[in-house]
Every structure is written in C-alpha cells, then in structure tokens.
C-alpha positions in Angstrom: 31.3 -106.2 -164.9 30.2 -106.1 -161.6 26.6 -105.9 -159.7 24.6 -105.1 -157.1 21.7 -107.2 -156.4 18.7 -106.0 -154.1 15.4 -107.2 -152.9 11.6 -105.2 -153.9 10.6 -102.9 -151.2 7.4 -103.1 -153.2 4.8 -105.7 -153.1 4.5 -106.0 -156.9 6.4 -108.1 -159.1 8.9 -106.6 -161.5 9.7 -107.1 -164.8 13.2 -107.1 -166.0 13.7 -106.6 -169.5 16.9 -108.0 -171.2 17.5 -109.6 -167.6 18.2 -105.8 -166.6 15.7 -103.5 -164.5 14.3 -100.9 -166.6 14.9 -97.1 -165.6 11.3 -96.4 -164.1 12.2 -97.9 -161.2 14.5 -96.2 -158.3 17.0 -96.8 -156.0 14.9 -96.2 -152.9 12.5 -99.0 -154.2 15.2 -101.8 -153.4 17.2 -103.2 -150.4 21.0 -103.9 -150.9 21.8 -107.6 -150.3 24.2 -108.5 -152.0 27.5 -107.7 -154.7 29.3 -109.3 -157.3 32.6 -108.0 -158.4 34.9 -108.6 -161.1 37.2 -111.1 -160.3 36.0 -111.3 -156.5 33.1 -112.9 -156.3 30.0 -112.5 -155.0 29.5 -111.6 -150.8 26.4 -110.8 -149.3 26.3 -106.7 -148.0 23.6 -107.0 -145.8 23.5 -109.1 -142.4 20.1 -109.7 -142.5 19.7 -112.0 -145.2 20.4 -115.1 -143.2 16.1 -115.0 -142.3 15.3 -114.6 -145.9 13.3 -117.4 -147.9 15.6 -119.0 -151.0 13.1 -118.4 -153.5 12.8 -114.9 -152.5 13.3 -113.0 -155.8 16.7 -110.3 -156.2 16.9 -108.1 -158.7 20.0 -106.8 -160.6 20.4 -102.8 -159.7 23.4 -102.1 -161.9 23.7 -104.2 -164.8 22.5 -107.2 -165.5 21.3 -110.3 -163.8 23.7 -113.0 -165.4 21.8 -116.2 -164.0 20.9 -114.8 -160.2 17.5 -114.4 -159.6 16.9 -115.5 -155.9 18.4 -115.3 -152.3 18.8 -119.4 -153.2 21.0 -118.6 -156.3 23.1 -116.5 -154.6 23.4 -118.6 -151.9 24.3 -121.5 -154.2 27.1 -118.9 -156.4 28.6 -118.2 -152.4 28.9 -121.7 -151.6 30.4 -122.8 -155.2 33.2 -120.0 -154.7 34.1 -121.5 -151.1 34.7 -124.7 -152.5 37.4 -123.7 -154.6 40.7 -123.4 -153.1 40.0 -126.2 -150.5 41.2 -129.7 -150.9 38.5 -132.6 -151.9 39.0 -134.1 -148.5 38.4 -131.1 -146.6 35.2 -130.1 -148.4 33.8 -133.7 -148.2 31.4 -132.1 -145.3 30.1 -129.4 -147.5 29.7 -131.5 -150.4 27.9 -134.8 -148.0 24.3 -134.2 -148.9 25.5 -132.5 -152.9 25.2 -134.1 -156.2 28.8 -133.8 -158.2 31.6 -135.3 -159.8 34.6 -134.7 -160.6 35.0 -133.7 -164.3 38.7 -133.0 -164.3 42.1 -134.0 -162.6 45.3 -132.2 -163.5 44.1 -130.9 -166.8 42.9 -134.3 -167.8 39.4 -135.0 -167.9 37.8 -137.6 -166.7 35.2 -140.2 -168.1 32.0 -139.2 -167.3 28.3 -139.1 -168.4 27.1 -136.8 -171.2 23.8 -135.8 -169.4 22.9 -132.1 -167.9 21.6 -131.8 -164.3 21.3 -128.5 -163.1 21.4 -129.4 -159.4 24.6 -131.5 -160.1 28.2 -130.0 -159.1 30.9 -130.4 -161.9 34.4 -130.1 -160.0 37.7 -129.2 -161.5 40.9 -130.3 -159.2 44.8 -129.7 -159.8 47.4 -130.4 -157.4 44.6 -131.4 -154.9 43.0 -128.5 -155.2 39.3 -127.6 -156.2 39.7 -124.8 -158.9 36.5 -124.7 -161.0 33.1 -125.7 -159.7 30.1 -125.6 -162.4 26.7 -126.7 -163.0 25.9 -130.0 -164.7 
C-alpha cells in the first residue's frame, strides 16, 4: 500500500495508535513531505525538506507508518533505494563513512556474523549489481 507522510503544523505531540493517525486529526493540521508508493519507492514531495532536522518527527496520513517515523528515516529509506541498481564500485563513495557487508553474491550467501546492528547496511549483489539493501 502506499503513503503519504507529513510533518505536525501543531506544536503538540501526536499519538499514533496501531502506528496509524487516529481520525480526530485533519488534513490541514499536516504538511506533505513526503510519498511512498507501491513498488516505487519513497521520494520526497516537498522541496523544503532539505532545512529540516533528522529527528524531526513525520507522521503517516494515509495508512500506516511501517518503520518511518522521522525526516532521518526517510532520508535513510531514499538513500538505501539509490544504492540498488548501481555497481559496488560506483557506490563505494556513498557507502565511505557506512557500516555494511555484503550478505550475498549471486544468490549465494556469504559467511558472515550472526549479530543485529541496526545502523549496519546488509547488501545483496548479482551480476555486479546491488539489488537488496537491509538493515543489520
């Protein structure tokens, strides 16, 4: 499913329940930043989001928030779908200062550590190419 993610034109915090906003609110209260589509991936709508703070809270206006709660996790969600598609050697620049390792190779996966770290980037390559990128 897809959805549209805003920031609070109110200066109150707001309470999602079931990770969904609850129908007292309205669409006037919210400023549209940013969409997720099925299949297409998530693109910011607005221009001005560029001089907003990461930890800036979003909220989900049309379904649910599935794991994006901030101007930072959308920012991270952008920057994971531009990875895939490139080669490993042309996104070494992007990924210079990023935790990860690569979890797979042509279906065949690799040898690697069973611990979680949530700031760590698990990459999926075939033929070259980065097609999966993950948390972990």
């Amino acid at each position: 499913m897809s959805t549209t993610f805003g920031i609070s034109r109110l200066k109150q915090d707001i309470d999602l329940v079931d990770d969904c906003l609850t129908e007292q609110w309205k669409d006037d209260d919210f400023i549209e930043v940013a969409f997720r589509g099925n299949g297409t991936g998530i693109r910011w709508t607005n221009d001005l989001v560029e001089f907003l703070p990461d930890d800036l809270k979003v909220y989900p206006l049309d379904n649910s928030a599935q794991g994006i709660y901030s101007i930072g996790d959308i920012r991270e969600e952008i920057f994971k779908q531009n990875l895939v598609g490139q080669t490993l050697n042309s996104a070494q620049k992007e990924l210079e200062d990023v935790d990860y390792r690569i979890v797979k190779i042509d279906s065949k996966a690799m040898t690697i550590t069973d611990d979680f770290k949530p700031d760590r980037l698990n990459l999926e390559i075939k033929n070259g190419i980065i097609t999966n990128v993950y948390e972990g």
